[in-house]
C-alpha positions in Angstrom: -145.7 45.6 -143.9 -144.3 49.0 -145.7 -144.7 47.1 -148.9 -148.5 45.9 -147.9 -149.4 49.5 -146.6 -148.1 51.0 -149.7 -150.3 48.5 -152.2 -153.3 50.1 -150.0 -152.3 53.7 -151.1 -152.0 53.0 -154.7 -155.0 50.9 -154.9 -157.1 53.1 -153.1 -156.0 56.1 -155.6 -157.4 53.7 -158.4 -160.3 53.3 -156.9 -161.2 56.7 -156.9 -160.0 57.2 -160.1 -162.3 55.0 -161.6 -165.0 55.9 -159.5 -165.4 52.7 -158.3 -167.5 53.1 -155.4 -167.8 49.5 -154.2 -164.1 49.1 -154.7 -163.2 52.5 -152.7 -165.2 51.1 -150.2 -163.7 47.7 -149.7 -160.6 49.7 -147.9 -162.8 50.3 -145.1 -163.5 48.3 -142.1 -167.8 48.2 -141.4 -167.1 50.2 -138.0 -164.7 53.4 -139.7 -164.2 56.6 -138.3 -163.7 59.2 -141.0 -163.1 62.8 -140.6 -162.8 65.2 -143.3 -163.5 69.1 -143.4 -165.7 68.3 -146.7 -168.2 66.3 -144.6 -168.9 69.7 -142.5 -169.8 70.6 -146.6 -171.4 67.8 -148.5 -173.3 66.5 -145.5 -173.4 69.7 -143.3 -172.5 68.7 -140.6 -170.4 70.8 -138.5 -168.7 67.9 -136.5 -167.1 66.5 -139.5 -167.0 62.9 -138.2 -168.5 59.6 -140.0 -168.7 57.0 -137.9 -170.1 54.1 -140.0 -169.0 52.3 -143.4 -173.3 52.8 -144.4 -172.9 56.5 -143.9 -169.8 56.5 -145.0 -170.4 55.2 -148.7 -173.3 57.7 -148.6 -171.3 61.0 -148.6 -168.8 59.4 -151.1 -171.5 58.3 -153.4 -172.7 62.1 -153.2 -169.1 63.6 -153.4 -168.9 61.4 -156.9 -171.6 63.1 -157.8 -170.9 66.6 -156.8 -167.4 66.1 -158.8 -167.9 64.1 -161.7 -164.5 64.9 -163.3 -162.8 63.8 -159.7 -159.0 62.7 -160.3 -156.5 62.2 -157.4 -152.7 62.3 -158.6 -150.5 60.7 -156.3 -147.8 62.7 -154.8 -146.3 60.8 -152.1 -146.8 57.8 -149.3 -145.8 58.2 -146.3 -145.5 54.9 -144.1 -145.0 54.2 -140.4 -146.7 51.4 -138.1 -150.0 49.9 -139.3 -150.5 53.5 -141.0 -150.2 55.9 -144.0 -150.4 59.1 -145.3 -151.4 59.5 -148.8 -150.7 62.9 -149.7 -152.4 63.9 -153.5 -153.2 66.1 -155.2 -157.8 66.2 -154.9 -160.7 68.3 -156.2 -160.7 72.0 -157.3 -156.5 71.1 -157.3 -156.6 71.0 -153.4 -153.6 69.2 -151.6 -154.7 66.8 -149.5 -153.1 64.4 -146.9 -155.1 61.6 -145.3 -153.6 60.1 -141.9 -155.0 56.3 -142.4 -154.8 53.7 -139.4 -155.1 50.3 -141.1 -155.9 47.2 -139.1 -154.0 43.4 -139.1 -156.6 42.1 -142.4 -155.3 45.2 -144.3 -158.7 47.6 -143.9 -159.1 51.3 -142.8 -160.3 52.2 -139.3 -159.5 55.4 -139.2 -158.6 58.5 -141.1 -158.2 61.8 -140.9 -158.2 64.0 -143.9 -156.5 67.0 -144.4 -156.8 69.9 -147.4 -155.4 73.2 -148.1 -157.5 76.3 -147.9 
């Protein structure tokens, strides 16, 4: 399992990397429930909460395109049961942490996201 959870982490850094939507997307289950503070920005909405992989590949599609020059460097994984934490280094050279509940096929149901001010 900590071996399977960690492949997630590293590919889903790639993905984003090559800003490869339909491959960031394939880490999601169709039913996700995403919460970031830069959904309150990019889509503002003050709740913060996704709740759908449609919408979901909406505000990433316009994140790409609000950050062209996006690059996450990996910093760490941290593993416990059927989830991670993928802390990196994001946009604007923001840490970030994402808490990521990951289901028995291997896909993310949930995450919260996390940045410094």
């Amino acid at each position: 399992m900590e071996q399977r959870v960690r492949q997630i982490a590293n590919d889903w850094i790639t993905a984003w990397n090559k800003h490869d939507l339909d491959l960031i997307m394939s880490h999601y289950t169709d039913d996700i429930q995403f919460t970031s503070p830069f959904i309150t920005k990019i889509n503002n909405d003050p709740l913060g909460t996704i709740h759908n992989k449609v919408d979901l590949q909406l505000y990433f599609q316009r994140a790409l395109n609000l950050y062209p020059n996006l690059h996450f460097e990996l910093n760490k994984i941290l593993v416990s049961v059927n989830s991670i934490i993928v802390y990196y280094t994001s946009v604007n050279n923001l840490l970030a942490a994402e808490f990521m509940q990951i289901n028995e096929d291997g896909k993310v149901y949930k995450v919260f996201a996390h940045y410094t001010q």
